[in-house]
N, C-alpha and C positions, 0 to 999 in steps of 0.2 A: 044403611046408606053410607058410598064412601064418605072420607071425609082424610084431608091432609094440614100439614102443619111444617111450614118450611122455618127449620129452627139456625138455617144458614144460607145466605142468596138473596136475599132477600134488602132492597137498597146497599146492597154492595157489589162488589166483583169476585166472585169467588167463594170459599168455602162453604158449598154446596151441603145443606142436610135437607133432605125432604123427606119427610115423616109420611105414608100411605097408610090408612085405615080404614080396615072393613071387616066388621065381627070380633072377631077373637086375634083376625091374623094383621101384623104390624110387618111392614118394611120399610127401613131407608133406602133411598135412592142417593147411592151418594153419603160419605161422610167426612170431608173433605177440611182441611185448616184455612180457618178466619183468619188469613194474615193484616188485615185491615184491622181484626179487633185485637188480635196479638200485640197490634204496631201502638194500641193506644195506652198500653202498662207495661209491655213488654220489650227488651231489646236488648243488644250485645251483652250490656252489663248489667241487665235484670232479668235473670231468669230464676223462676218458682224452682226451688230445691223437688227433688225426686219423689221427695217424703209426703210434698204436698202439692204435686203436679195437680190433680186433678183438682185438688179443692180450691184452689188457687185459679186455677180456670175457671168455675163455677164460678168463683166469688167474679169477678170482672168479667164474665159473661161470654167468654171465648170458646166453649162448651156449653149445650144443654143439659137443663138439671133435668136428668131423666132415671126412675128409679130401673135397676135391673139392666145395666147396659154394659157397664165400665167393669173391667178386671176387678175386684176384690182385692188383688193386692196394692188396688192403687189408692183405695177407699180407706183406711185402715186412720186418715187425718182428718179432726176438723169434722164440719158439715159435709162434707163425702162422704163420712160416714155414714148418711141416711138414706143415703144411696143403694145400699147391701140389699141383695135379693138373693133367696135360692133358688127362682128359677129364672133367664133370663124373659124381658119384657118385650124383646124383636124378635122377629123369626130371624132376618137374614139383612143383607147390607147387599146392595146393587150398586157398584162399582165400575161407571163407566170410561174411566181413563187411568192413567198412572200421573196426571197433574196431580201436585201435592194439594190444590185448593180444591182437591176434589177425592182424596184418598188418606190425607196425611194423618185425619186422626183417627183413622182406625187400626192403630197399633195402641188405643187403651180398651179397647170393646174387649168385651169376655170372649175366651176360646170356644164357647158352644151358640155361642151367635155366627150363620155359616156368613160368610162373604163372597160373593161369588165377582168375578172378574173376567176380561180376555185374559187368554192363553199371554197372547204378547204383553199385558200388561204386566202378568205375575212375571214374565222372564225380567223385562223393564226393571221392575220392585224388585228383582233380585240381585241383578248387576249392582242397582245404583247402592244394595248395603253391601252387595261383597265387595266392592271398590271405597269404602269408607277406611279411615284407620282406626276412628270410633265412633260409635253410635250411642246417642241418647234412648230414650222410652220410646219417643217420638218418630225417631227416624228407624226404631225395628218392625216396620209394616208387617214385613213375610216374615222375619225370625222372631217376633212377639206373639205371634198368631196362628196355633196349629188345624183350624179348617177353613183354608184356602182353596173353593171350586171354581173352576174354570170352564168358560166357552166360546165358542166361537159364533158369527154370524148365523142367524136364523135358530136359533138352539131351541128349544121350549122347557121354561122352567118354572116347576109346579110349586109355589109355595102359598099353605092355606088354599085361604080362595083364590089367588092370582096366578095367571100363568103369563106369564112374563117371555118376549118375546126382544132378545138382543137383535138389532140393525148395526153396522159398521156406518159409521157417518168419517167424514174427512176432519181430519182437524193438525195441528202442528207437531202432533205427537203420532206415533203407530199405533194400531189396535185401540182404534177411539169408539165409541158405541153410545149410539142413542135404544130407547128402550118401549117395546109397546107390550101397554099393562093391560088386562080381562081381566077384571073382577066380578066376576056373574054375571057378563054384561052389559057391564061398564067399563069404558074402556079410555085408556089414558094414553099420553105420547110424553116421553121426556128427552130431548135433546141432546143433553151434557153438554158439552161444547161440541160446534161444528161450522162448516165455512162451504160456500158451492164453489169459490173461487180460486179455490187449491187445485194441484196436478191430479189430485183422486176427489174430484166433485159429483163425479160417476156413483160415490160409494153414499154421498149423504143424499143424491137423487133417490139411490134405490131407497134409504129410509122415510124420506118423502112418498113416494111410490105406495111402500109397503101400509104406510099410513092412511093415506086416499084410500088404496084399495078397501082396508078394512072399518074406516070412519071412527074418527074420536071425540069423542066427549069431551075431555080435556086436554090441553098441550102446555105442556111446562116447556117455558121455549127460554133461552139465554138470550140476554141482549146484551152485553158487551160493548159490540158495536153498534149499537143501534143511533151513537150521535154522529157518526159515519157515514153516507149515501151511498160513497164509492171507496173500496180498497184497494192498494197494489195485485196484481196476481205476482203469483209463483214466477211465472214465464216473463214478466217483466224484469223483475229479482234478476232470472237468469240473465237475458240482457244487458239489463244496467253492468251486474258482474262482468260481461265478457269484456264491453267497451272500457271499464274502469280498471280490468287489469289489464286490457292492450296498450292502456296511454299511460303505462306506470313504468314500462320501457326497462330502466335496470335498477328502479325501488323493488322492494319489498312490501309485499301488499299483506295485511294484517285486518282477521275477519272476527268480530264477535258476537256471538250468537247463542243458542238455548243449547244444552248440553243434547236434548232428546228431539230435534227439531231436524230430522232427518232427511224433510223435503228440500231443506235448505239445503244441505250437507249436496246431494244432490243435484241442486242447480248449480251452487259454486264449484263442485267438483266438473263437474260438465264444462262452466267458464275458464275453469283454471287449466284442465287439460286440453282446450281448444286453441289458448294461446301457449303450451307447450312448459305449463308447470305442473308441479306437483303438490297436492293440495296436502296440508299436514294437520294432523286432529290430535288434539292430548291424549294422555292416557286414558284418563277414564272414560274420555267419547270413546276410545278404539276398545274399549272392554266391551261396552254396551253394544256395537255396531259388533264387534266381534262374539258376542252370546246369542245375538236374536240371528246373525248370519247362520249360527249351530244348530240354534235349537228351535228356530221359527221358521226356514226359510220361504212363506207364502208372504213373507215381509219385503223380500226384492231387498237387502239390506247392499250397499254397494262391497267390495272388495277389495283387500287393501293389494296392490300389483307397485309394483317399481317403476319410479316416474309418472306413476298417476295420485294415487293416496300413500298416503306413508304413516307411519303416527311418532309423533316427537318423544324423542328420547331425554326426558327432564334430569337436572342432578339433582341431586340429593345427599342426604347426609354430609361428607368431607366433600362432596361436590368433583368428584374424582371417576366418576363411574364407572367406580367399582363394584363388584359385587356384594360387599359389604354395606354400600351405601343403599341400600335397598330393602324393606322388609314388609311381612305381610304379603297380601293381595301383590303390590306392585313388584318385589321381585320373583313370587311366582308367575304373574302376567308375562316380565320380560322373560325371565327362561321358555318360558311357551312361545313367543315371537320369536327369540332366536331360531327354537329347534324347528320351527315353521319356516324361516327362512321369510319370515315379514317385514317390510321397507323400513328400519328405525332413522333419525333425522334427530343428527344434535346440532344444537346453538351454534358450534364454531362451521358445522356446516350451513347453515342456513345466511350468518353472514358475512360467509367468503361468496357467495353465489345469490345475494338475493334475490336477483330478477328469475330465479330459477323457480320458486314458490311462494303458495300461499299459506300463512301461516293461520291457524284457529287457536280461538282463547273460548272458554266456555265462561269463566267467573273474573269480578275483579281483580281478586288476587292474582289469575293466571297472569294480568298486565306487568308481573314481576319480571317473565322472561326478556321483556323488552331491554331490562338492565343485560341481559345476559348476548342478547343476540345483536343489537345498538343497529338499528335499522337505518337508513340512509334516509339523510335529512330530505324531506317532500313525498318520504313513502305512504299512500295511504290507510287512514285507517275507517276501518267499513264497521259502525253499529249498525248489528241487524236482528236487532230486538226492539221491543216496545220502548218508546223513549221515557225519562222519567215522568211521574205521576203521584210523588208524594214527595212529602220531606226527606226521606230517609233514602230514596232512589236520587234524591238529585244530591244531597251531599255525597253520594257513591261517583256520580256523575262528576261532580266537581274533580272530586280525586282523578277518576279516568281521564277529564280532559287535559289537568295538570300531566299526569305521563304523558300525553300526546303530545303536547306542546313543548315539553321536554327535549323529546327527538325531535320537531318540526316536521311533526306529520300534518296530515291533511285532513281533517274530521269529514268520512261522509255515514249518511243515514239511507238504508237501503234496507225496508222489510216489509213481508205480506203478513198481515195479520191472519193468527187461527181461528178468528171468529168471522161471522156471516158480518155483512154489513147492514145498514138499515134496508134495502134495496131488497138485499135477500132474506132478511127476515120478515118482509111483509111477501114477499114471492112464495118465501113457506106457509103463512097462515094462510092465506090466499090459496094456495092448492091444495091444503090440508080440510080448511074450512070447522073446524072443532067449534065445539058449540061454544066452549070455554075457555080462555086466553091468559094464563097464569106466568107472565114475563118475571123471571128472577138474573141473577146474574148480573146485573146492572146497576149503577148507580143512577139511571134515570129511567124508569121501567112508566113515568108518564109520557116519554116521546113516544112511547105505542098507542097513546091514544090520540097524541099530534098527528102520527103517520097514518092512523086512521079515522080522523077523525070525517063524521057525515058519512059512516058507511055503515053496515050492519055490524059489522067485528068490532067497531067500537063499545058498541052496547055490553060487547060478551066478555070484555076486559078484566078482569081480577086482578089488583094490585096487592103484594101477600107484606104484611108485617108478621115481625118475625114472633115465631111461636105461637102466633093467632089464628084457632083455628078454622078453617075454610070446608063447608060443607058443598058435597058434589053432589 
């Protein structure tokens, strides 16, 4: 009989591990970092030494104790050590996104544990470390790990008993996949993340579709959103954007957003060249946007053209932009942009001309440029991410708003969530119809039985604590 054990997702948001067993054969779905549990011993100025990463996570509970999983060289500390096996204990890790709550700690898994992934994700996971200046244990996903498999929609992939069947569902990142599992039989549905009220809602239908057609036993479904009814769409986003840069007249409009949140990139770029500016993306956005245009293009990645996308030209070192101020990745990147003849866009352009564009920021820190470029007093600034939701996101918050208020800008909030709403995630159970209803992902996985409550899917509800496990 199968049987699972979600060692991550479980009353939280994010860092996805769900454990699949039946017989001999073992897979993750998902091995993704507990930043919730990170956040509870862990922070800027506390972090576990290299020597005792993993026991160290073990001990505070931000990793599963699981024997036969973890690198050996990570093991070598402490009660990690008990950990050591010669043969490993998984077959394989099912990696449905490039979110780090869903991928980030499997750069300590052993190298003969396979991992399999989309194509556009491994591209994803690759930019984001070859655009680093250094990497931790942590952050070397693809250069800590040498069997990385990859696939695309509809794939079929036989491990043990399961053959495991990747769907493309929509979600805020590219190459996002939900998954339908056959274990002799029995048969399973997982999610990852996804939304029906994105620009590619088409894409998480067909995994709906694909599931009806073949009937599930179980559906590990995300909730997220499930204390949500109703979401922004995409298409609103782009709206609001056109009229909020048409009434900004000769400000400077200023966008902050997810570095890999490409639909956005998209709708603003659409806004910003409709009122006759040109939208500008840091560097490391335009690495990423510039690798999956190379090497994936079933991505529709947009293009950078003059006076429409441009990518900002940052200084660095003596702040001189020169050539010398440059090294690693970034001043290979910009020699590649030159000899491309690619739109670059520095500070003292941007504020001799503001009413000319839109400028993007992916991280806090990036709000530095603000010192550099001194926007005109009433220029907007557009948050178009999740608002804060812990302590450590609103003292970020705090900081951001003090820059904003600095320049005397104008704070607005404009963003579509990556996740389905409550709305749509009973629309999914609802057409799915699974005999079994295993909501992870959420901090409040009992509104699924508020939302369904006096129906028959109430009855089939499975609420998972974590590491306990759940017989199918």
């Amino acid at each position: 009989m199968p049987r699972l054990r979600v060692y991550g997702g479980a009353d939280e948001i994010g860092g996805n591990k769900v454990l699949i067993e039946s017989g001999d054969s073992r897979v993750f779905l998902d091995f993704g970092m507990s930043f919730s549990a990170k956040r509870r011993f862990f922070g800027t100025f506390i972090q576990p030494p290299s020597f005792a990463l993993v026991n160290d996570y073990l001990l505070t509970g931000v990793i599963p104790s699981i024997r036969g999983i973890y690198k050996r060289e990570l093991l070598r500390y402490g009660e990690a050590s008990k950990l050591v096996a010669d043969e490993p204990t998984v077959d394989a890790v099912m990696i449905s996104h490039a979110h780090l709550d869903h991928v980030g700690h499997t750069s300590l898994l052993r190298n003969d544990i396979p991992i399999f992934m989309g194509e556009g994700t491994k591209i994803i996971l690759e930019a984001r470390e070859e655009s680093r200046t250094s990497l931790t244990i942590e952050n070397k996903i693809i250069k800590h790990h040498n069997n990385i498999k990859t696939f695309r929609t509809n794939s079929k992939i036989k491990i043990g008993d399961y053959i495991i069947t990747p769907i493309h569902v929509d979600h805020s990142v590219p190459a996002a996949y939900g998954f339908y599992i056959d274990i002799n039989g029995y048969t399973l549905a997982y999610t990852g993340d996804l939304r029906m009220h994105g620009p590619k809602g088409d894409m998480t239908q067909e995994f709906i579709e694909y599931c009806t057609s073949k009937s599930v036993d179980t559906l590990i479904i995300e909730g997220t959103r499930i204390d949500e009814k109703e979401i922004h769409s995409e298409h609103r986003i782009h709206e609001e954007m056109k009229k909020l840069i048409s009434s900004a007249s000769d400000k400077l409009v200023v966008l902050m957003m997810g570095l890999l949140d490409f639909d956005r990139i998209r709708s603003v770029l659409s806004a910003s060249n409709l009122n006759d500016r040109t939208l500008v993306v840091p560097l490391r956005q335009a690495y990423l946007l510039d690798k999956l245009k190379r090497e994936d293009p079933a991505l529709e990645t947009p293009e950078f053209k003059p006076g429409e996308l441009a990518i900002y030209h940052e200084r660095r070192g003596a702040g001189e932009y020169s050539d010398t101020d440059y090294k690693g990745w970034m001043k290979n990147f910009l020699n590649y942009l030159t000899d491309k003849g690619y739109p670059l866009v520095r500070d003292y352009e941007i504020n001799e001309n503001p009413s000319k564009f839109v400028f993007v920021i992916n991280m806090l820190e990036d709000v530095l440029e603000l010192a550099r470029i001194k926007p005109p007093a009433g220029s907007p600034f557009v948050l178009s991410t999740s608002e804060p939701h812990n302590e450590e996101q609103m003292l970020e918050m705090e900081k951001l708003m003090n820059w904003i208020n600095l320049f005397n800008m104008r704070y607005n909030h404009l963003h579509a969530s990556g996740h389905a709403s409550a709305s749509e995630l009973i629309q999914i159970i609802e057409n799915i119809q699974p005999r079994r209803i295993i909501p992870i992902h959420t901090e409040k996985p009992m509104l699924f039985r508020e939302y369904l409550k006096n129906t028959e899917a109430e009855t089939r509800i499975t609420i998972p604590k974590t590491g306990e496990e759940i017989l199918l």
